[in-house]
C-alpha positions in Angstrom: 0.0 0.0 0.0 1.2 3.2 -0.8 1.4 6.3 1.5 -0.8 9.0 1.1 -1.1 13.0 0.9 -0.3 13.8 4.5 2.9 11.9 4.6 4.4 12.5 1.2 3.4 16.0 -0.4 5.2 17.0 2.6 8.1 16.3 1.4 9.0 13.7 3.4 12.6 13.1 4.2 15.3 10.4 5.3 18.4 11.7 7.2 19.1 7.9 7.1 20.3 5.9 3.8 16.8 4.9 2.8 17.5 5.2 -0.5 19.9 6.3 -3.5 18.7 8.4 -6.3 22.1 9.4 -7.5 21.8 8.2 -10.9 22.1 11.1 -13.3 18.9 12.0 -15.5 15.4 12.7 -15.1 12.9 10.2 -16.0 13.0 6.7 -16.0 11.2 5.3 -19.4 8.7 2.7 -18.3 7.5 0.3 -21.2 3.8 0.3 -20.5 3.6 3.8 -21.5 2.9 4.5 -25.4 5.6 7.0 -26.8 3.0 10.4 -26.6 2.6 9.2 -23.1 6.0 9.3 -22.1 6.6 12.5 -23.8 4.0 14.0 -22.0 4.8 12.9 -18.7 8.3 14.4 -19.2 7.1 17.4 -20.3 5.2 17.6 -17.2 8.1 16.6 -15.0 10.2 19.3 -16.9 7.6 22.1 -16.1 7.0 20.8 -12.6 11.0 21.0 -11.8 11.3 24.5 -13.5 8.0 26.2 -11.4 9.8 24.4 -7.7 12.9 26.2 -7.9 11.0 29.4 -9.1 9.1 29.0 -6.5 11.1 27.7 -4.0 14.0 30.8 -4.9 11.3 33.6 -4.8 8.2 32.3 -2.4 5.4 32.9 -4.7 3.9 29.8 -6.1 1.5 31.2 -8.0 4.3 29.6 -10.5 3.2 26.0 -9.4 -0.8 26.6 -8.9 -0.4 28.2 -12.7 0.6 24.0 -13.7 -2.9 22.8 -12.7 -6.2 23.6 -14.9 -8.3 26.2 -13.7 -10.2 25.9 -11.2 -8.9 22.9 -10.1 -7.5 24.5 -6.9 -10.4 26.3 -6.1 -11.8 24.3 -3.1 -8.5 25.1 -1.2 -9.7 29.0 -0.8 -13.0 27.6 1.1 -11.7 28.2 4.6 -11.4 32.1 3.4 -7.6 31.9 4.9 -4.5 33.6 2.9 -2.4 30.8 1.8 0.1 32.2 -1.2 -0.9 28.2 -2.7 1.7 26.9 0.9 0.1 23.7 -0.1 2.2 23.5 -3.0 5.2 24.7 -1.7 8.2 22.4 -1.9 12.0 22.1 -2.1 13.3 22.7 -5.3 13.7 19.5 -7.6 17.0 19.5 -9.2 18.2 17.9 -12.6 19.3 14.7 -10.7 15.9 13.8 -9.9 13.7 11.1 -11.1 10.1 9.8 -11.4 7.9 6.9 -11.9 4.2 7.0 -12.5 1.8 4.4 -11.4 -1.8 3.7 -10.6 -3.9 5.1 -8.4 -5.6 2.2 -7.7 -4.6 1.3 -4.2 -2.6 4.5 -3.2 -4.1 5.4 0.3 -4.1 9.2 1.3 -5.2 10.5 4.3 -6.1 13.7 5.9 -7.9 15.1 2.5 -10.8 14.8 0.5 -10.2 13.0 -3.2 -14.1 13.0 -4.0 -13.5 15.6 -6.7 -10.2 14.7 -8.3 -10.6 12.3 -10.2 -7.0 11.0 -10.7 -5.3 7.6 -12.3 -2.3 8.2 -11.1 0.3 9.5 -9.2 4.0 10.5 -10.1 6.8 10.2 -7.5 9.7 12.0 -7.6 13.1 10.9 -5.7 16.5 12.6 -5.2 19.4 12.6 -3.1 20.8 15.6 -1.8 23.1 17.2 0.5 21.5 18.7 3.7 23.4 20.9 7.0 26.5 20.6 5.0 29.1 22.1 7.5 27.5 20.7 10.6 29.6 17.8 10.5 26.4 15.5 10.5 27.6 11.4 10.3 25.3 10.9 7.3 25.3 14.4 5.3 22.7 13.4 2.9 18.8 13.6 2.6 16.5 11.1 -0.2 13.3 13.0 -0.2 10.2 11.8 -2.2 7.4 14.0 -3.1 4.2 12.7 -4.8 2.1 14.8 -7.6 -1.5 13.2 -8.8 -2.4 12.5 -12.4 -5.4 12.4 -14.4 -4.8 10.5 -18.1 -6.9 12.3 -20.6 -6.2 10.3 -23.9 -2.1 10.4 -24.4 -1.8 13.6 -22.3 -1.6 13.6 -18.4 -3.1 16.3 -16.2 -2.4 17.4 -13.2 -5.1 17.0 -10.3 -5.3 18.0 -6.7 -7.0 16.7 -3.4 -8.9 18.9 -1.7 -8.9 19.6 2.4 -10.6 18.0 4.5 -14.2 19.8 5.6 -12.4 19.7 9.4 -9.6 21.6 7.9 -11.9 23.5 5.9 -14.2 24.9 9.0 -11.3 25.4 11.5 -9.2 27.6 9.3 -6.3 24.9 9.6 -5.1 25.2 5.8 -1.8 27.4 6.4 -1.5 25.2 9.9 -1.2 22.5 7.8 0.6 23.2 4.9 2.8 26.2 6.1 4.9 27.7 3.3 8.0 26.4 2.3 10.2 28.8 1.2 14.3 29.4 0.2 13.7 33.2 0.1 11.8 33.0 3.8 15.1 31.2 5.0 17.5 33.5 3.5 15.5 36.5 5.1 15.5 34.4 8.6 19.2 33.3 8.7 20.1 37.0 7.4 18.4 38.4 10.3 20.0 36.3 12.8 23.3 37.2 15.2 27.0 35.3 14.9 26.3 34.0 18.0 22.7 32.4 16.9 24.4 31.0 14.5 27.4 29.8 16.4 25.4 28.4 18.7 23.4 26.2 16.1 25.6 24.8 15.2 27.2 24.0 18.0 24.1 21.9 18.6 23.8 20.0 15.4 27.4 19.0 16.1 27.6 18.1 19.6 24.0 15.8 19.1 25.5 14.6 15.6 21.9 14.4 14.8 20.0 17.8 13.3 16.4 17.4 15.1 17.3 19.3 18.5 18.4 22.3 16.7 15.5 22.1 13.9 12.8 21.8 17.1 15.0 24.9 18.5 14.5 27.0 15.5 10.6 25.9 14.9 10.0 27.3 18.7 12.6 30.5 18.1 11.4 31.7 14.8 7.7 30.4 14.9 8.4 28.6 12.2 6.8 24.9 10.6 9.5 21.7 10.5 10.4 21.7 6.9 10.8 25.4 7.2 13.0 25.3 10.1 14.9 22.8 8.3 15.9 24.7 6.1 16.7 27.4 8.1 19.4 24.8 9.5 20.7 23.9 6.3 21.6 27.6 5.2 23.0 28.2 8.9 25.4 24.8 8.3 26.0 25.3 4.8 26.7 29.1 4.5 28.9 29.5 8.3 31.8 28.0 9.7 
């Protein structure tokens, strides 16, 4: 069984070696595909890796929503809340990255409401990356997977979205949770930070040789989400000395 919404289009990520995604290139060609198949899904994948980092480098991802067919976004402005599209927000995909695509048909989600989309499929991506480079972490590397949903129209693939759930919906809990994910946000956060801050960081992330101490430490300083406060730790390790 497959995992769903709330634990992959997170972003989730292995500070462990769960994985290797090294291999240079994008897609991997899969045979039960026809050839306009293929070409559209990497197509898609190419568009989806150029609106991350433009999204992911400036914070608006109005770049990303702008990938999905109109109106197919729609129910996530029900709860009335301001959410710049946070749901969408990711870590840039670099060039190394790759994808499948397979069925919907027993993926299980959770946390969302899929009455509406209408997918077939979903397309996961995987990379390996570095992450607190600096800190002097034991295992220096990160294999995140991130999950996008498919509808096959003909040859062509579309894009299609889950909802929130009606719970999320009526308690305003949209931004909650899916906060923003963004490089520029960490830039402006680490910029604004003393030496000593700093210093002290990653002081932490080397004496635990293990980053979650100092991420929690930065969630409850800066207000901030995990993911964001991750990378608030990877510019702090990867930028001082």
């Amino acid at each position: 069984m497959r995992s769903g919404f709330t634990l992959v289009i997170a972003l989730a990520t292995c500070i462990a070696a769960c994985g290797n995604a090294s291999e240079a290139g994008s897609a991997r060609q899969q045979s039960h595909f026809t050839p306009a198949e293929q070409a559209s899904l990497n197509n898609l994948f190419g568009q989806l890796k150029a609106a991350s980092r433009r999204g992911f480098d400036t914070g608006d991802w109005s770049v990303m929503a702008a990938l999905y067919s109109p109106g197919a976004l729609a129910c996530w402005d029900a709860s009335g809340e301001t959410h710049h599209f946070s749901f969408l927000s990711m870590e840039p995909i670099p060039d190394t990255a790759q994808y499948t695509v397979d069925s919907l048909d027993r993926y299980v989600f959770g946390g969302v409401d899929t009455s509406a989309m209408n997918g077939t499929h979903f397309m996961s991506v995987r990379y390996e990356t570095w992450f607190a480079r600096g800190c002097e972490l034991p295992t220096p590397k990160k294999w995140p997977e991130k999950h996008f949903y498919l509808r096959k129209a003909g040859d062509q693939f579309l894009l299609v979205h889950p909802c929130p759930s009606t719970q999320d919906v009526e308690q305003k809990r949209v931004v909650e949770v899916w906060p923003m994910v963004s490089g520029a946000e960490a830039a402006r956060i680490v910029s604004a930070m003393s030496a000593e801050e700093q210093r002290s960081i990653r002081e932490q992330v080397r004496r635990d040789a293990f980053p979650l101490n100092a991420i929690y430490s930065i969630q409850a300083r800066h207000h901030l989400g995990y993911e964001q406060a991750s990378l608030v730790l990877d510019r702090v390790c990867s930028t001082g000395g």
